[in-house]
Structure formats: C-alpha cells, structure tokens
Jmol script that loads the backbone (N, CA, C; Angstrom):
load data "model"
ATOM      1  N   UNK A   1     -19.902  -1.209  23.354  1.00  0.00           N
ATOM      2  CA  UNK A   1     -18.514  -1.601  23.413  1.00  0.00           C
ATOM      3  C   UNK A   1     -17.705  -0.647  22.531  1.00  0.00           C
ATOM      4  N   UNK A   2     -16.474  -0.342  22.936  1.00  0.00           N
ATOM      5  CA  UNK A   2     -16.025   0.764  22.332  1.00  0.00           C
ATOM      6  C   UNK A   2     -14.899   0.274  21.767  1.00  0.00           C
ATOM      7  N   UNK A   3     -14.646   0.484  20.590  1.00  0.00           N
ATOM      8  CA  UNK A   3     -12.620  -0.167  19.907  1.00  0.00           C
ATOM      9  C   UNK A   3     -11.644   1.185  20.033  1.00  0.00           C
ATOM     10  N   UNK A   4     -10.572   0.380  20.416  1.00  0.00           N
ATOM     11  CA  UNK A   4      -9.472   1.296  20.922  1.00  0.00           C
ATOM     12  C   UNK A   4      -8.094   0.499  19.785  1.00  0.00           C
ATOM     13  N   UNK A   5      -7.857   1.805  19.268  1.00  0.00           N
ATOM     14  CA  UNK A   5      -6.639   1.731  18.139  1.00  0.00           C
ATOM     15  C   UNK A   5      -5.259   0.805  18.768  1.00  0.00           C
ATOM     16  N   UNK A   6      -4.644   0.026  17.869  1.00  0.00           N
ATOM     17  CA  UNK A   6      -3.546  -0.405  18.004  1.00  0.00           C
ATOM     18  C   UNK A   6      -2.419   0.533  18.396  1.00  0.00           C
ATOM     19  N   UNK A   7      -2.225   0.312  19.150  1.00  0.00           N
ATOM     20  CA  UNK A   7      -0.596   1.363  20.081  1.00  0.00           C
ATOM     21  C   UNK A   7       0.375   0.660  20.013  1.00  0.00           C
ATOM     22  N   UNK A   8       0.442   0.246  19.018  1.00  0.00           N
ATOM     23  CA  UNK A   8       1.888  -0.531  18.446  1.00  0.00           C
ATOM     24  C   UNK A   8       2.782   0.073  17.049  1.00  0.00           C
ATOM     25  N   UNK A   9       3.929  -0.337  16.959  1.00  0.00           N
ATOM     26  CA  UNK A   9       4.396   0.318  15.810  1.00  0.00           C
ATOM     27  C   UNK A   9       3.954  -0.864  14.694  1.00  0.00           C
ATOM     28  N   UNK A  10       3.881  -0.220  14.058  1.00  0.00           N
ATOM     29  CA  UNK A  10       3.258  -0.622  12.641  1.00  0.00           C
ATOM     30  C   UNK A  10       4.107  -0.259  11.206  1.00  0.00           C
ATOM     31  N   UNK A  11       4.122  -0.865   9.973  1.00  0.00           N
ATOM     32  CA  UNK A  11       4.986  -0.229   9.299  1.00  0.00           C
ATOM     33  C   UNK A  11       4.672  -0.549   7.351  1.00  0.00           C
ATOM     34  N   UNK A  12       4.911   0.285   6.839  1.00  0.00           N
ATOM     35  CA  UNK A  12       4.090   0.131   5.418  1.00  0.00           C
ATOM     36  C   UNK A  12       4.505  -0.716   4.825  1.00  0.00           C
ATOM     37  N   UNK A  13       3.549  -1.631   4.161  1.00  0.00           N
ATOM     38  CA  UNK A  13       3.913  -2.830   3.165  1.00  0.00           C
ATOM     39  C   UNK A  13       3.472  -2.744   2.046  1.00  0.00           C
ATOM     40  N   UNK A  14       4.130  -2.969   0.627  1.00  0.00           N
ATOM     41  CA  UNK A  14       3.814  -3.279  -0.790  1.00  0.00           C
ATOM     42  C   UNK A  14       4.194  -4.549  -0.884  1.00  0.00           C
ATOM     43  N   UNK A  15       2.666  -4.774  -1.807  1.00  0.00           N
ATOM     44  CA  UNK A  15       2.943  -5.812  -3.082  1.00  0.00           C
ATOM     45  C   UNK A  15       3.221  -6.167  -3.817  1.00  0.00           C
ATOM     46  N   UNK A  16       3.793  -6.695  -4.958  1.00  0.00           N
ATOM     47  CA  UNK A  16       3.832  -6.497  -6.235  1.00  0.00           C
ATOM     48  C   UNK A  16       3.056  -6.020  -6.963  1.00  0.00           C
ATOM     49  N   UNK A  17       1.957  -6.122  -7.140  1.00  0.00           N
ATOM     50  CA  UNK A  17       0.804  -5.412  -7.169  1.00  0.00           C
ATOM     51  C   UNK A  17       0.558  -3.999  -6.996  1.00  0.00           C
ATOM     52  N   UNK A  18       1.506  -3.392  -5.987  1.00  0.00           N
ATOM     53  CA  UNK A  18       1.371  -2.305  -6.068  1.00  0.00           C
ATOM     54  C   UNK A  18       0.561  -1.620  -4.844  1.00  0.00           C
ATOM     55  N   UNK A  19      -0.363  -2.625  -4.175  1.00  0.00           N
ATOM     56  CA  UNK A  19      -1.181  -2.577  -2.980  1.00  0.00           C
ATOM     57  C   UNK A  19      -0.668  -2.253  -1.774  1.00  0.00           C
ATOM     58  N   UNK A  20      -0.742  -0.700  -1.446  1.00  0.00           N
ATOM     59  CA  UNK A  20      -0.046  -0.697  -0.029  1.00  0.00           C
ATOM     60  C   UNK A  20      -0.979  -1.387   1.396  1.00  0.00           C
ATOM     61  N   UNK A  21      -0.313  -1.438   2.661  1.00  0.00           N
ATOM     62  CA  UNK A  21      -1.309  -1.955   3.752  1.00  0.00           C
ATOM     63  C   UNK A  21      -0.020  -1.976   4.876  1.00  0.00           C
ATOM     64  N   UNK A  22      -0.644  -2.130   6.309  1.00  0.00           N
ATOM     65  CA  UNK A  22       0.130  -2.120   7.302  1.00  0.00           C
ATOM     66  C   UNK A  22       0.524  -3.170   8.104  1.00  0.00           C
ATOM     67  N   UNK A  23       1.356  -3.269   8.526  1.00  0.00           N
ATOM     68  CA  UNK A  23       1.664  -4.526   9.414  1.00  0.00           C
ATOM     69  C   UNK A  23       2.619  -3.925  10.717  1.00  0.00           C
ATOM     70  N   UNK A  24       2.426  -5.011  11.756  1.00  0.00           N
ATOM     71  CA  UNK A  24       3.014  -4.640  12.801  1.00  0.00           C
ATOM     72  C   UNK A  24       4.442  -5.272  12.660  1.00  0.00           C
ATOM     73  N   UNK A  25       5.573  -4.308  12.994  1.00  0.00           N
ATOM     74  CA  UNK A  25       6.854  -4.225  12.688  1.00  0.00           C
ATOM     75  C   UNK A  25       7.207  -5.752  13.482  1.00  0.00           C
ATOM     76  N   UNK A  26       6.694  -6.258  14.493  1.00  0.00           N
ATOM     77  CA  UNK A  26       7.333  -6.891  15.092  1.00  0.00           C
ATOM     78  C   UNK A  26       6.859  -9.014  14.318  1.00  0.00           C
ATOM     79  N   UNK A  27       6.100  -8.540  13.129  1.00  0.00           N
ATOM     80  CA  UNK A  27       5.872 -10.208  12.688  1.00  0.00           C
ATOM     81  C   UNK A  27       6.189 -10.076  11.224  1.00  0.00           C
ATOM     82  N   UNK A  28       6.500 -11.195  10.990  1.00  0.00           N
ATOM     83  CA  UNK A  28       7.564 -11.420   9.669  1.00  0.00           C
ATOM     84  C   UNK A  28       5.678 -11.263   9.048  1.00  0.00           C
ATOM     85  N   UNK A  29       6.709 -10.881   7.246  1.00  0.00           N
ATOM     86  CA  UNK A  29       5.611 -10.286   6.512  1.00  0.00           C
ATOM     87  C   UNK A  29       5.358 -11.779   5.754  1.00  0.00           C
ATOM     88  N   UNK A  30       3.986 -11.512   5.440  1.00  0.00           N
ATOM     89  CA  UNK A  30       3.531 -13.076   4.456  1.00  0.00           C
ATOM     90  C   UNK A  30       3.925 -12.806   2.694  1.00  0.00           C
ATOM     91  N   UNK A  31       3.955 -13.933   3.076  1.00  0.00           N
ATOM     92  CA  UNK A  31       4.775 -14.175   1.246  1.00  0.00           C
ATOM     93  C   UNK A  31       4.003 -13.025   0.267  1.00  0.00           C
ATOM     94  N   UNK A  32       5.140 -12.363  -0.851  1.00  0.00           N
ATOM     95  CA  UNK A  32       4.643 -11.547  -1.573  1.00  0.00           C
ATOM     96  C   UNK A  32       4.555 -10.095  -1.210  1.00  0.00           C
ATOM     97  N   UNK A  33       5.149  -9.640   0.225  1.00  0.00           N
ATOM     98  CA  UNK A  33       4.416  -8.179   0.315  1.00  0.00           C
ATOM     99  C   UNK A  33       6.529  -7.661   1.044  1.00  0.00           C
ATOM    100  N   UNK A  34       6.586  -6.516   0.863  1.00  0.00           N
ATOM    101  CA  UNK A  34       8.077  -6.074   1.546  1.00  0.00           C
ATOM    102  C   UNK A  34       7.928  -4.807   2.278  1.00  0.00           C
ATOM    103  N   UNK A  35       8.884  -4.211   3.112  1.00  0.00           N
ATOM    104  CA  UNK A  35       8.580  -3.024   3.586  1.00  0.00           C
ATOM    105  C   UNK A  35       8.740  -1.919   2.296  1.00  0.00           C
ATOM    106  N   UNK A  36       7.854  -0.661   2.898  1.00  0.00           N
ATOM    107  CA  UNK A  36       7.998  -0.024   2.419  1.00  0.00           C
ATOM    108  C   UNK A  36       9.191   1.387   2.527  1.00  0.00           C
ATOM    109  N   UNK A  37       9.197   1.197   4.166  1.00  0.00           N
ATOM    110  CA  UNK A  37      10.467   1.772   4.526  1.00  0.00           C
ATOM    111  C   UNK A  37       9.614   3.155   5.661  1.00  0.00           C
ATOM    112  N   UNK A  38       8.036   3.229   5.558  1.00  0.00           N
ATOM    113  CA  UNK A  38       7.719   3.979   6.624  1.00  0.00           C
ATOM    114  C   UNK A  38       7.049   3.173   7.854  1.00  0.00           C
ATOM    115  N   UNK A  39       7.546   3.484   8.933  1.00  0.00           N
ATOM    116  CA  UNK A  39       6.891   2.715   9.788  1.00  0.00           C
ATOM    117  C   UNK A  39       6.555   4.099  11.170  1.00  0.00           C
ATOM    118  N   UNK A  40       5.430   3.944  12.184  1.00  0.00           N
ATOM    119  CA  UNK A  40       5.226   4.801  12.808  1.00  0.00           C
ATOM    120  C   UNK A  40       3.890   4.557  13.525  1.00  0.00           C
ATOM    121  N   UNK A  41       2.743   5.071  13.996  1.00  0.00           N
ATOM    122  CA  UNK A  41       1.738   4.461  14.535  1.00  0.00           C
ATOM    123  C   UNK A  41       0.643   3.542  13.524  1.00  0.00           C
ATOM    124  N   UNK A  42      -0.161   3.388  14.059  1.00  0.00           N
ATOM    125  CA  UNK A  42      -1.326   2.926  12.981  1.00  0.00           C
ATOM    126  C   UNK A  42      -2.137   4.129  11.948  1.00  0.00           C
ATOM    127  N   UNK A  43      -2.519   5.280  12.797  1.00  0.00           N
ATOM    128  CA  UNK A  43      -2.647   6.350  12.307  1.00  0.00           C
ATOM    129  C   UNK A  43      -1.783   7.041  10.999  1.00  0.00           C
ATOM    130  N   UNK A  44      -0.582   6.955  12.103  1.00  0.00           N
ATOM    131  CA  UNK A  44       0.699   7.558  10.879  1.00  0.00           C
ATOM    132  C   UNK A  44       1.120   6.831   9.766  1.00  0.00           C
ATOM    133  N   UNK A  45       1.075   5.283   9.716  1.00  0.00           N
ATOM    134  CA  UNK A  45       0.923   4.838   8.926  1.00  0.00           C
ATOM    135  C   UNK A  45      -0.053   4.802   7.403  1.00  0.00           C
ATOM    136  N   UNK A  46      -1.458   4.359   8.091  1.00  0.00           N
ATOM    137  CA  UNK A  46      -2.624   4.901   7.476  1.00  0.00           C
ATOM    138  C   UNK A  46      -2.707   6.357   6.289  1.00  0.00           C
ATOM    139  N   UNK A  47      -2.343   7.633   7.021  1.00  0.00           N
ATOM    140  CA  UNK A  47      -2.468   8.652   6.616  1.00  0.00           C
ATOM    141  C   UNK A  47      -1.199   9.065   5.329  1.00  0.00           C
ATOM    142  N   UNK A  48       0.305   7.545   5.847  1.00  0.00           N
ATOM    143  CA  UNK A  48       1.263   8.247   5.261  1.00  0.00           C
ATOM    144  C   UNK A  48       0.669   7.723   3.765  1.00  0.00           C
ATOM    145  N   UNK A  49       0.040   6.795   3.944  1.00  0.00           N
ATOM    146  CA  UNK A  49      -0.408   5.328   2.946  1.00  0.00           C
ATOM    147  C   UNK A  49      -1.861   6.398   1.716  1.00  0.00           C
ATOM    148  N   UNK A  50      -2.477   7.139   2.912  1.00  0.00           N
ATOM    149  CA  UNK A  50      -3.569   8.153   2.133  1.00  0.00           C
ATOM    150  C   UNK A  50      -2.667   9.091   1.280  1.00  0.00           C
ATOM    151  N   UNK A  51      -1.321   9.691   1.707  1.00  0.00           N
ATOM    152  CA  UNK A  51      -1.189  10.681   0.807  1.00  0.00           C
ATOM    153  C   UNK A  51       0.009  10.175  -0.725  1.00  0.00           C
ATOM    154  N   UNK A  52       0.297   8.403   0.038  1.00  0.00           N
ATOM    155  CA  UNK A  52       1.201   8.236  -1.117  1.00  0.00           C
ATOM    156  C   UNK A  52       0.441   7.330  -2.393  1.00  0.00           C
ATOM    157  N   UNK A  53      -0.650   6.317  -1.583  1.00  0.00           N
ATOM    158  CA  UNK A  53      -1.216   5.173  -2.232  1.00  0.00           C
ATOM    159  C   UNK A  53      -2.201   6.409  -2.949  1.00  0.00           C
ATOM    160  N   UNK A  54      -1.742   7.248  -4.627  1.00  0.00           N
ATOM    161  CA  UNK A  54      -3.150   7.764  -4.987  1.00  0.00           C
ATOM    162  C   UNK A  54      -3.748   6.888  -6.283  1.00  0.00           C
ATOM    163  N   UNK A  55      -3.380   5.899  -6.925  1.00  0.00           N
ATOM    164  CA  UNK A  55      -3.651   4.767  -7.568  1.00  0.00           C
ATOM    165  C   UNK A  55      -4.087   3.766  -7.783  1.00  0.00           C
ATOM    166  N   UNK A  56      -5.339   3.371  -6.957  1.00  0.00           N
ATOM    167  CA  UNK A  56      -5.522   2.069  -6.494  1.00  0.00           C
ATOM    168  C   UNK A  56      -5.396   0.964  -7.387  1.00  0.00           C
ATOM    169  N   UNK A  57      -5.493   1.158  -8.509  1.00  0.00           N
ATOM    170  CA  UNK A  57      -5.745   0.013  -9.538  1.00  0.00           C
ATOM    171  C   UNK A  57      -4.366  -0.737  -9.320  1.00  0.00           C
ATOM    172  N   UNK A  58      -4.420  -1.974  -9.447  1.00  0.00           N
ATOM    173  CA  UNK A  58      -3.002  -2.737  -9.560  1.00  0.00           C
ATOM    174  C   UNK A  58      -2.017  -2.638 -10.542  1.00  0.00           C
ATOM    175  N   UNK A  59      -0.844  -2.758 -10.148  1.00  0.00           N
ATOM    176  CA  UNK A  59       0.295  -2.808 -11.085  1.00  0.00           C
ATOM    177  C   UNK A  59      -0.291  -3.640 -12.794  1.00  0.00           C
ATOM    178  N   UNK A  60      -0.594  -4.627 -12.563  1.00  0.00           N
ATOM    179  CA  UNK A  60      -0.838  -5.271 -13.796  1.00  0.00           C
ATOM    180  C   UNK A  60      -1.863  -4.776 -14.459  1.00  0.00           C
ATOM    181  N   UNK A  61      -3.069  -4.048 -13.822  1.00  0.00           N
ATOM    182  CA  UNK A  61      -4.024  -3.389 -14.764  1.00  0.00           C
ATOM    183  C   UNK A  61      -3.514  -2.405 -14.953  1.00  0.00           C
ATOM    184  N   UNK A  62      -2.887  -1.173 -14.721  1.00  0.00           N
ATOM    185  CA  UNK A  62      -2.164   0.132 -14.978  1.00  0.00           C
ATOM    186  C   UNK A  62      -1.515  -0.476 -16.471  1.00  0.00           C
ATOM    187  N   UNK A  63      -0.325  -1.825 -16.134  1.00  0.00           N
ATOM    188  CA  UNK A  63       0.453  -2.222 -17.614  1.00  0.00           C
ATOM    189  C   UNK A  63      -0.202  -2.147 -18.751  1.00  0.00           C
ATOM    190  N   UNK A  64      -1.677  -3.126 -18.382  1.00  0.00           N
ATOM    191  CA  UNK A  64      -2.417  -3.561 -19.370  1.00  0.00           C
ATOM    192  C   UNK A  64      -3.315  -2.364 -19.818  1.00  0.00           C
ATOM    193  N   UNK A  65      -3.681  -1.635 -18.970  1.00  0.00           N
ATOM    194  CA  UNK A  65      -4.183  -0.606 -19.799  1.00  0.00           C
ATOM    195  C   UNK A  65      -3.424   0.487 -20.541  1.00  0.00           C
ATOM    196  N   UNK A  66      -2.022   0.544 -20.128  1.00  0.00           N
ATOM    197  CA  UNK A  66      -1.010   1.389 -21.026  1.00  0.00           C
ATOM    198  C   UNK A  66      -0.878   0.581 -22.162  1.00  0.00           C
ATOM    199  N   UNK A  67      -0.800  -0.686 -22.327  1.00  0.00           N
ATOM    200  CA  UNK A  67      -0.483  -1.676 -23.659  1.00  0.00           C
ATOM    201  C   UNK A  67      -1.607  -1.530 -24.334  1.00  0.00           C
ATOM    202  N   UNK A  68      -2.863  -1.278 -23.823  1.00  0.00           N
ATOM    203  CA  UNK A  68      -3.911  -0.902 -24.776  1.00  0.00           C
ATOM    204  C   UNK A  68      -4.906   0.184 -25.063  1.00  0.00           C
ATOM    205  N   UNK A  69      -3.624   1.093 -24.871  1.00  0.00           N
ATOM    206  CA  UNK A  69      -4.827   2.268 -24.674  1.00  0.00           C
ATOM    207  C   UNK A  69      -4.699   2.733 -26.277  1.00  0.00           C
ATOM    208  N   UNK A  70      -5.510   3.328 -26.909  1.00  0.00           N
ATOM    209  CA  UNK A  70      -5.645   3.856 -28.008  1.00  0.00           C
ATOM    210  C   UNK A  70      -4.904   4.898 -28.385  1.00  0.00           C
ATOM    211  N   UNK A  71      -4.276   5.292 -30.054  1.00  0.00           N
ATOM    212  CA  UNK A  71      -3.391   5.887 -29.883  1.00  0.00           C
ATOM    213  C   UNK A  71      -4.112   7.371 -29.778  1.00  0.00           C
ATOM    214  N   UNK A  72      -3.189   8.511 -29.987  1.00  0.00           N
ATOM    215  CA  UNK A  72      -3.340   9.881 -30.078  1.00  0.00           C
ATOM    216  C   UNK A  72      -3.420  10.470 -31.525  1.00  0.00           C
ATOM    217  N   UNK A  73      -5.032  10.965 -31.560  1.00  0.00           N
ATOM    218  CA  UNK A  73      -4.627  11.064 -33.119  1.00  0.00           C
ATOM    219  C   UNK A  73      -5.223  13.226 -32.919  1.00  0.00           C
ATOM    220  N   UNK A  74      -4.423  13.713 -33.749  1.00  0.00           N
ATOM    221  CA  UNK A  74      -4.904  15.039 -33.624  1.00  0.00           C
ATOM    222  C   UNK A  74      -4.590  16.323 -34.012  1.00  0.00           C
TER     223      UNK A  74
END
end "model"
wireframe off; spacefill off
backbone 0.3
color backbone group
C-alpha cells in the first residue's frame, strides 16, 4: 500500500512554547497554537518549518536555562 501526500493547503502554527507544526488552512486551530503567517503545500510548509524551527527545546526551557546558566568568569 502506498501513502500519497496531502494536496491541500496547509499553513504554519506556533505555540507558546515555541513548537512549530502544520495545519490545514481550512480548520480552526486548537486551543493554544496561532498562525504563523506561512502557509503553502505540506512539503513547503514542512521545509519552511526545517529552515526556521532551528531550536527545538521549548520556550520555557531556553528561559530556564538562561536564568541558570553559570556566570562568565575569565
């Protein structure tokens, strides 16, 4: 059995968190996530998401590890 890609427009979503992911333009987004403002195939989406998402860690661990990172001594 073979899978064949979504041929729909699709369009980038963030979290608060910081977590990008895709959704199809045409269904309201679930609580917590907003556009991102690119929308385009599944592919184009995907790839726009590879060259912008280079951070994976979440918003709140990025904070927490800037609030505790050790100072600079030197």
């Amino acid at each position: 059995m073979s899978e064949t890609k979504d041929a729909g427009v699709h369009e980038v979503v963030v979290n608060d968190e910081g977590q990008y992911s895709i959704w199809r333009v045409e269904r309201d987004l679930p609580a917590g996530w907003h556009r991102e403002g690119f929308t385009g195939t599944e592919d184009e989406c995907l790839a726009y998401i590879d060259a912008t998402w280079t951070d994976m860690r979440p918003a709140s661990l990025r904070r927490w590890m800037s609030d505790h990172e050790p100072p600079v001594t030197g």
